[in-house]
C-alpha positions in Angstrom: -17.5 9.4 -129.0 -19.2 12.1 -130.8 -16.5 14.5 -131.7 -18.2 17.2 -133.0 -20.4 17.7 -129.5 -17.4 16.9 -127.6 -15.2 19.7 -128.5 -18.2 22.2 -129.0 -18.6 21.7 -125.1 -14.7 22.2 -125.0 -14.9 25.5 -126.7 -17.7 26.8 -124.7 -15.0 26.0 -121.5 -12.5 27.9 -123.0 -15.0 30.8 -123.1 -15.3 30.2 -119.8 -11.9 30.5 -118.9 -11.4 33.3 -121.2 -14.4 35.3 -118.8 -13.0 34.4 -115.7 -9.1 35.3 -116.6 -11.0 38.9 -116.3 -10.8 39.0 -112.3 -7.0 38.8 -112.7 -6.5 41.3 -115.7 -8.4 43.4 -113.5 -6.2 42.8 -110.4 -3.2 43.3 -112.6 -4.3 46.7 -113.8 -5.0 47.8 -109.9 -1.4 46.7 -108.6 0.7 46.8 -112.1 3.3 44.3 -112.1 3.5 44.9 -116.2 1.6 41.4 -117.1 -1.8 43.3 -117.5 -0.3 42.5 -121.5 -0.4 39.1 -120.8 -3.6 38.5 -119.8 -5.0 40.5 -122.7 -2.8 38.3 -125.3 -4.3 35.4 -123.9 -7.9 36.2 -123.1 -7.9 37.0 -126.9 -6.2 33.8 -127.7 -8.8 31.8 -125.9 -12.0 33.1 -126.5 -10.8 33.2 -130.1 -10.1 29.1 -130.0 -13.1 28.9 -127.8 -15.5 30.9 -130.6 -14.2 29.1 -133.1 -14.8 25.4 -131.7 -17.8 26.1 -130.3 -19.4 27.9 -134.0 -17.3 25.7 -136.5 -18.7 22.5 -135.1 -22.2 21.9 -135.3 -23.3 17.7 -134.1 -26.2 16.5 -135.7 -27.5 15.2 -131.8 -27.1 16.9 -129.0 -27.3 13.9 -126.4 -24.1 13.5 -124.1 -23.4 9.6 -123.2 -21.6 8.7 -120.2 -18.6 7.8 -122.2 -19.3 11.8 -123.6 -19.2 13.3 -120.2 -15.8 11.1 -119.4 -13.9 12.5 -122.6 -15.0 16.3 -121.8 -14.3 16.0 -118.1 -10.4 14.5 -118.9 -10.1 16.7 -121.8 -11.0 19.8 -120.3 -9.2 20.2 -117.5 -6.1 19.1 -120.0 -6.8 21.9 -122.1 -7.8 24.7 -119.5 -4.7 24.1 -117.8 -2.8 24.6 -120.8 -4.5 27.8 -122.0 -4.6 28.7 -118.2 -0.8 28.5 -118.0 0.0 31.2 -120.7 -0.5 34.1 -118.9 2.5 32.9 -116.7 4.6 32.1 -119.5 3.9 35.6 -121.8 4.4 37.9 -118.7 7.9 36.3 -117.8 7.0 34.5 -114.1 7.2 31.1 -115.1 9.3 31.1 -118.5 8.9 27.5 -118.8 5.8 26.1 -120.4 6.6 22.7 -118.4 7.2 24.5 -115.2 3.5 27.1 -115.8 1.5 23.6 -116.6 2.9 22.0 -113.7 1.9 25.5 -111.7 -1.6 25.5 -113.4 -2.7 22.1 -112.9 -1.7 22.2 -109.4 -4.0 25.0 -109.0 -6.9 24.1 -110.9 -7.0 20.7 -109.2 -6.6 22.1 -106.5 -3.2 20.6 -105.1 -1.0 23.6 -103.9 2.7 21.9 -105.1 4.9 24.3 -106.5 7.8 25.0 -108.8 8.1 28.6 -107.6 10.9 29.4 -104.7 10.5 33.1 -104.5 6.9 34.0 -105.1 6.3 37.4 -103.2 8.3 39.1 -106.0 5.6 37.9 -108.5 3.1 40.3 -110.3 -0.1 40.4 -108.5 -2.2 39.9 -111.5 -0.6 36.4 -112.1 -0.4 35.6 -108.0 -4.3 36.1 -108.1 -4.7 34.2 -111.3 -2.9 31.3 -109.4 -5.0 31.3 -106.6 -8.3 31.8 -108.3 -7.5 28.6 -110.2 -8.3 27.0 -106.8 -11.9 28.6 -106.6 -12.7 27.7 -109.9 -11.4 24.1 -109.8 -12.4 23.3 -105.9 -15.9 23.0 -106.7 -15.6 21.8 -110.3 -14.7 23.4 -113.6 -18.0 21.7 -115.2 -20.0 22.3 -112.0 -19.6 25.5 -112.5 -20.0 25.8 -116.2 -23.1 24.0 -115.8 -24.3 26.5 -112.9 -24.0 29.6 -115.3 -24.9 27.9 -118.6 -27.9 25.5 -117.6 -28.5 24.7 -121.2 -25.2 23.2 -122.0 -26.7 19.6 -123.3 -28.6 17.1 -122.8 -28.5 14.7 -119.9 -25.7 17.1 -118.0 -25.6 14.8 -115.0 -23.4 12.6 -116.8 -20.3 16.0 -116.5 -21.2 16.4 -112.9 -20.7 13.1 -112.0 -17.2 12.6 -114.7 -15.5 15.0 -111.9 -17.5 14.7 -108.5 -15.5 13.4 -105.6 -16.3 10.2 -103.8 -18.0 6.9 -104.6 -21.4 7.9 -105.7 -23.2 10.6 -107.2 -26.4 11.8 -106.2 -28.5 15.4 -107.2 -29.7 17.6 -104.5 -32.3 18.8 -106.5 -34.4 17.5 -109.6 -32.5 19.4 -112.4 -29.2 19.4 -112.7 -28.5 22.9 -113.6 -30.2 23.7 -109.8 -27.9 21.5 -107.9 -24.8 23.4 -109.9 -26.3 26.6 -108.8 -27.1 25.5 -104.9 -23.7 24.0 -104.6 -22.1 27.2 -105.9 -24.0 29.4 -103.7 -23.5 27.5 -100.7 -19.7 27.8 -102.1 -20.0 31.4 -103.1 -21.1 32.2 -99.3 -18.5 30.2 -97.6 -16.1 32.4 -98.9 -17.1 35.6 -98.5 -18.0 34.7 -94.8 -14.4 33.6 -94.6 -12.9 36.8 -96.7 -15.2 38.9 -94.3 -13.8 36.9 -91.3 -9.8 37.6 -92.6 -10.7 41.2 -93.3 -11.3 41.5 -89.5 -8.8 39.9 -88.5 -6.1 42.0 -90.1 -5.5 41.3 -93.1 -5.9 43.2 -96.5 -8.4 42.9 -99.7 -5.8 41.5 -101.7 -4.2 38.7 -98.7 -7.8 38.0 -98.3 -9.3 37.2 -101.3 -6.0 35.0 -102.0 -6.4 33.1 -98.9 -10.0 32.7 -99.5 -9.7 30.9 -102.7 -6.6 28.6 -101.4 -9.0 27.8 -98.4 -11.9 27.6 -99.9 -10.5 25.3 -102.7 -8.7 23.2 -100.7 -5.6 24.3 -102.6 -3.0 26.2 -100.7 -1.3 28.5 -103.0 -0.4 31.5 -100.7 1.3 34.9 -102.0 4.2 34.8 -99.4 7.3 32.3 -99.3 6.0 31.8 -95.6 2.3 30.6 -96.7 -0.5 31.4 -93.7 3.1 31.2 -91.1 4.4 35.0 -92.9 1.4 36.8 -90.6 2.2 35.8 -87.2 -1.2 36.1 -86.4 -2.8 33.2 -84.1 -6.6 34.9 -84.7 -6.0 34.6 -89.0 -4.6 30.8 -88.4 -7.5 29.9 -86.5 -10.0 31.4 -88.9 -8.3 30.2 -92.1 -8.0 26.3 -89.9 -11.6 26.6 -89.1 -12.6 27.2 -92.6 -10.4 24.5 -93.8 -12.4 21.8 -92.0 -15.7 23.5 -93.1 -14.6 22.9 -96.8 -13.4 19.2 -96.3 -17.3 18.4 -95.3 -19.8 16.7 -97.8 -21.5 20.2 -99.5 -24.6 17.5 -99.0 -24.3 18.2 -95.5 -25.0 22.3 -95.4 -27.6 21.5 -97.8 -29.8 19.3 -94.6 -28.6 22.5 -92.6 -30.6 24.7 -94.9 -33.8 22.6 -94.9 -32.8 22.0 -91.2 -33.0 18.4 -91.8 -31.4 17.4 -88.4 -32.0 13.1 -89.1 -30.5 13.4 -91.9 -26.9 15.4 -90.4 -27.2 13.0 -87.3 -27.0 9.8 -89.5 -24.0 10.9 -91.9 -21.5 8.5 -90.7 -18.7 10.1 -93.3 -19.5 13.7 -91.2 -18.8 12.4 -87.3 -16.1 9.9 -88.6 -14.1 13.0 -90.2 -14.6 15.3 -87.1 -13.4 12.5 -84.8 -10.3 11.9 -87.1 -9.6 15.7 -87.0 -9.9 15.7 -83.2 -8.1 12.6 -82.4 -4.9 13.8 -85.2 -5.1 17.1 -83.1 -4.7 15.6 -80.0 -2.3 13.4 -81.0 -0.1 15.6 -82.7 -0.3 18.5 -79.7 1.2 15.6 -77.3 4.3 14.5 -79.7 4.8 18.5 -80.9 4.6 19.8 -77.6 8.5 19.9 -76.5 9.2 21.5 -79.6 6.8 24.9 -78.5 7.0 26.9 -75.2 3.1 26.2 -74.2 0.5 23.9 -74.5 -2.0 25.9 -76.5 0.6 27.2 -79.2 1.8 23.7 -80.1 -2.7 23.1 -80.3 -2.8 25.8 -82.2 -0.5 24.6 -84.1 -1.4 21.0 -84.6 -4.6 21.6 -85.1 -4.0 24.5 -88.4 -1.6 21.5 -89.8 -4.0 18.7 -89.0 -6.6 20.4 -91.0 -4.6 21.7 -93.7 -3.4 18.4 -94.4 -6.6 16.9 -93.6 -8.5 18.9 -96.0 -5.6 18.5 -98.6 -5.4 22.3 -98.7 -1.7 22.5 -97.7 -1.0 25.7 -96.2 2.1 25.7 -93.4 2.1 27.5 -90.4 5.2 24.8 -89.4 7.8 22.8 -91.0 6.7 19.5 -90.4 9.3 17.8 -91.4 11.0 18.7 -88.4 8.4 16.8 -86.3 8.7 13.8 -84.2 8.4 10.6 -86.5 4.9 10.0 -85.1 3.5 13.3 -86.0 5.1 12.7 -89.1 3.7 9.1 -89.8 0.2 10.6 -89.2 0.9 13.6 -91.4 1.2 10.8 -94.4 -2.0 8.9 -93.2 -3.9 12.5 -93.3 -2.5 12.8 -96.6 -3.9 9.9 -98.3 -7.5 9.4 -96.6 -8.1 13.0 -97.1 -12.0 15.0 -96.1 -15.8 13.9 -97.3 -16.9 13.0 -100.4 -19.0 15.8 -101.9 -16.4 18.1 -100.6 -14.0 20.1 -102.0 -10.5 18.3 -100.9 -8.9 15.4 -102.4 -7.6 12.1 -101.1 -9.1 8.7 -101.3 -12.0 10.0 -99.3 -13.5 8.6 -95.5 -16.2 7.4 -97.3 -14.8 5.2 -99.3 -12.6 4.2 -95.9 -15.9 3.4 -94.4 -17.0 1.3 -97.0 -14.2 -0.6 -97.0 -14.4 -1.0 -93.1 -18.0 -2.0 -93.1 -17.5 -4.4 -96.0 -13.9 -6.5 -94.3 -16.1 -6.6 -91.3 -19.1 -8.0 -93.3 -16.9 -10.5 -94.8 -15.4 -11.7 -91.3 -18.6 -12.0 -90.0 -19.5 -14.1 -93.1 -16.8 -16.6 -92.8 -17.7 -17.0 -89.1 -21.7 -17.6 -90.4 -21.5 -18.6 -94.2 -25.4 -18.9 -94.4 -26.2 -15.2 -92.6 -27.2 -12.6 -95.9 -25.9 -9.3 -94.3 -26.5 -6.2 -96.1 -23.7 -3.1 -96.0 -25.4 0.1 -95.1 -23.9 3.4 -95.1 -25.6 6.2 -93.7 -29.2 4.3 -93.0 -29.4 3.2 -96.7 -28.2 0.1 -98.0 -25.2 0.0 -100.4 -25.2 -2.3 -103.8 -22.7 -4.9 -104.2 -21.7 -3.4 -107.0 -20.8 0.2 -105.1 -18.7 -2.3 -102.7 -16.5 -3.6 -106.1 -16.2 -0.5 -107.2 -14.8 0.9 -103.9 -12.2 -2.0 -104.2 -11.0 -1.2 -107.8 -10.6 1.9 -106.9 -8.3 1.5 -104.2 -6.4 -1.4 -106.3 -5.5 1.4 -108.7 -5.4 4.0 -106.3 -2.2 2.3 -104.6 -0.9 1.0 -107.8 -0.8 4.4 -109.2 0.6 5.8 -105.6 3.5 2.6 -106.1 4.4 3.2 -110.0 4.6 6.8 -109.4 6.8 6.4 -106.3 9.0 3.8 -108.2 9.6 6.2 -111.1 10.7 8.9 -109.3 13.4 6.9 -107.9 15.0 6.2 -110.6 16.4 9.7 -111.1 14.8 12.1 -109.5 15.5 12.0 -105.5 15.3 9.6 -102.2 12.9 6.9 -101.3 10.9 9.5 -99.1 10.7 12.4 -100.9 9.3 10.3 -104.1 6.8 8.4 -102.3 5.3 11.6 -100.7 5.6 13.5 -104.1 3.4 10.7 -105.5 1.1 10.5 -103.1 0.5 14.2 -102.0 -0.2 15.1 -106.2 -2.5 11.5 -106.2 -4.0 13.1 -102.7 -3.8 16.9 -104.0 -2.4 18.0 -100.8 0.7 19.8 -101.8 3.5 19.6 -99.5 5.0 16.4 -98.2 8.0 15.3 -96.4 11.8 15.8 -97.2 12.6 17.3 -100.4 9.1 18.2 -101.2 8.1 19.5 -97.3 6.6 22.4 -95.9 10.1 24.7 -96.7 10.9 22.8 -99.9 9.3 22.9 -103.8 9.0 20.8 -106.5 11.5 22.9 -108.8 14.4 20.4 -108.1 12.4 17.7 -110.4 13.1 16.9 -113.9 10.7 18.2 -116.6 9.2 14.5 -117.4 9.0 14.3 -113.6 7.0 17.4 -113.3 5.0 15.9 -116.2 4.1 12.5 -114.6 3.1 14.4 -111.2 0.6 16.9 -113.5 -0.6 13.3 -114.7 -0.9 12.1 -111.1 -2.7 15.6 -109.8 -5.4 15.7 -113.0 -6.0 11.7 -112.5 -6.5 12.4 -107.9 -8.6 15.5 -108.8 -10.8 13.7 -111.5 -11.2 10.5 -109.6 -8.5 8.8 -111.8 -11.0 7.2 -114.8 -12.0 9.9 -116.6 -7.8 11.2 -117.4 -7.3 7.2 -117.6 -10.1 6.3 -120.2 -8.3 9.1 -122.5 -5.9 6.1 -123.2 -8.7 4.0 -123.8 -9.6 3.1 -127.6 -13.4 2.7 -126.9 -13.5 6.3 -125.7 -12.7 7.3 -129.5 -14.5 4.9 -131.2 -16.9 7.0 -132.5 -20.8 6.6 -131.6 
């Protein structure tokens, strides 16, 4: 690894972070809430350890190796959601540094699990802080650090690809630093159609703008105890549901739109298999829910807001689902692991990768039926590598022995057989919520602190497509270059 390039990248991040902590401070000085002194303090501390990483260490070569753009990728969003938890430790909201890391890595990876049980009587400042985490980690903390400083190294795709979602990588346009910027002004206008959209609606700036970045993120922090359910407002849920499935498609997709590449929308496979699934879990869902609401198109509205929050992995409740009929339920927990698109901003093991696997068990049958036939796996017109097909099957390999150790662990201490294997899985899925003692109603403040440590692991390592955080405990990844 080269060290000294390494950490100069990292400092330049926590510059980063140190610019966009000013939204808040700014926020915080609006509505008071007395932890405008907090964010100062640690704006200072940040661009000060930032500065001083980024001008104390000069590398002799500037070129960033794959194994380079792993180490920054699992580093970085280690060490932003450290700095990134401060301001909620020096104002007094979260005390406990365990309890504002757990808080900050589930916003910056866009999750949505909590620690906090009464979180209107926060300070603004901090509540938008929280939330814009979400924004800034939907799309991609190096995404966007690559979008505003083009010239960060050499051979950048290699950051891009350490934290993009799904099973390949692919750049829109030529130069790297262009795709960054496209996919953060498609981003950028998503949500201020949406925060235009909630403003009409009803609510305020301030609602708004929080919303925005839980939708748009995929994340689901909300500034009421009650999430999107405290408005009563069957327009806002439609709007924020809507926008929910908007962000769970492949950011590929809109980019066809714009050169109104219609072949290209009409072949992606990943795209109608996820609108399907969303309709079909609607429907499904409607049918078993409907006894519990007094007519048909409030138990669809319903359904629907939940199937996409879920869905999505953004997590925001308009119900409890855990008091749903066991098949709503069931379905709730398949949502929860297959999650939206690749290219996307949700979590989850992604459809595409689903597909793959589909196409690929199929292939084999077929195979053992006519061992001489070569058949080729396509996805989306184009054929897919062998290699792309073992990949997809590792993944899942880990995926599920991740989703088993975690679940495992947290029986031992912490809780019952449901409430740990949904922990696991919703922080490997970065959903949020999940059933029993972690549902709709319920928080993760109950768990132990090494609990709360493991499930920060298990929401870095589902946001960063697991290698990157697990090739930190790899001793090729140090070995210098």
């Amino acid at each position: 690894m080269n060290y000294k390039l390494v950490f100069r990248l990292l400092g330049r991040l926590l510059l980063m972070e140190a610019v966009l902590m000013i939204p808040s401070l700014t926020a915080s000085l609006i509505y008071g809430g007395g932890d405008a002194l907090a964010f100062v303090f640690t704006i200072g501390l940040t661009a000060l350890c930032g500065a001083l990483m980024q001008g104390l260490l000069k590398p002799q070569r500037e070129d960033l190796t794959a194994r380079d753009g792993m180490a920054v990728a699992g580093l970085s969003w280690l060490i932003l959601s450290f700095f990134g938890a401060l301001p909620m430790v020096f104002s007094g909201a979260i005390p406990n540094m365990v309890d504002a890391y757990f808080e900050t890595v589930s916003g910056f990876t866009t999750t949505g699990s909590t620690i906090l049980t009464e979180i209107e009587h926060l300070p603004k400042g901090v509540l938008f802080w929280r939330s814009f985490t979400h924004w800034v980690g939907g799309m991609g903390v190096l995404v966007f650090t690559l979008a505003v400083l083009p010239r960060l190294s050499g051979r950048t795709a290699h950051l891009a690809r350490a934290e993009s979602p799904g099973p390949t990588f692919a750049k829109l346009l030529p130069k790297m630093s262009d795709t960054a910027k496209l996919l953060y002004g498609l981003y950028f206008a998503l949500s201020l159609l949406e925060t235009v959209c909630l403003l009409l609606a009803g609510m305020n700036m301030y609602d708004a703008l929080i919303h925005t970045f839980g939708t748009a993120g995929t994340g689901g922090f909300s500034n009421y105890n009650a999430s999107v359910g405290a408005f009563q407002n069957p327009l806002i849920e439609w709007i924020i549901g809507v926008f929910m499935m908007l962000f769970g498609v492949n950011f590929a997709v809109y980019f066809h739109m714009l050169r109104k590449e219609k072949e290209a929308i009409r072949q992606s496979e990943e795209l109608w298999f996820y609108l399907i699934l969303i309709g079909a879990a609607t429907l499904i869902v409607t049918i078993a829910i409907l006894p519990q609401y007094p007519a048909f198109f409030t138990a669809l509205r319903t359904a629907f807001f939940q199937v996409t929050s879920i869905a999505s992995t953004t997590g925001f409740a308009t119900a409890d689902f855990n008091l749903w009929p066991l098949l709503a339920r069931a379905l709730v927990i398949l949502l929860m692991c297959m999650g939206a698109c690749a290219g996307s901003t949700a979590g989850g093991f992604k459809l595409s990768r689903i597909l793959l696997l589909f196409k690929s068990s199929y292939r084999d049958l077929e195979h053992t039926l006519q061992p001489r036939k070569v058949a080729v796996v396509r996805f989306e017109g184009k054929p897919v590598q062998e290699s792309t097909l073992a990949q997809v099957g590792v993944y899942l390999a880990i995926w599920l022995f991740l989703a088993v150790v975690g679940t495992l662990l947290l029986c031992i201490r912490e809780t019952d057989f449901v409430t740990a294997m949904t922990a696991a899985l919703t922080c490997l899925s970065n959903v949020g919520p999940g059933l029993n003692g972690v549902g709709p109603a319920e928080n993760f403040a109950h768990f132990s602190p090494a609990a709360k440590l493991l499930l920060s692991f298990y929401m870095l390592a589902g946001r960063l497509e697991i290698y990157p955080i697990l090739l930190l405990f790899s001793p090729n990844v140090w070995r210098k270059n």
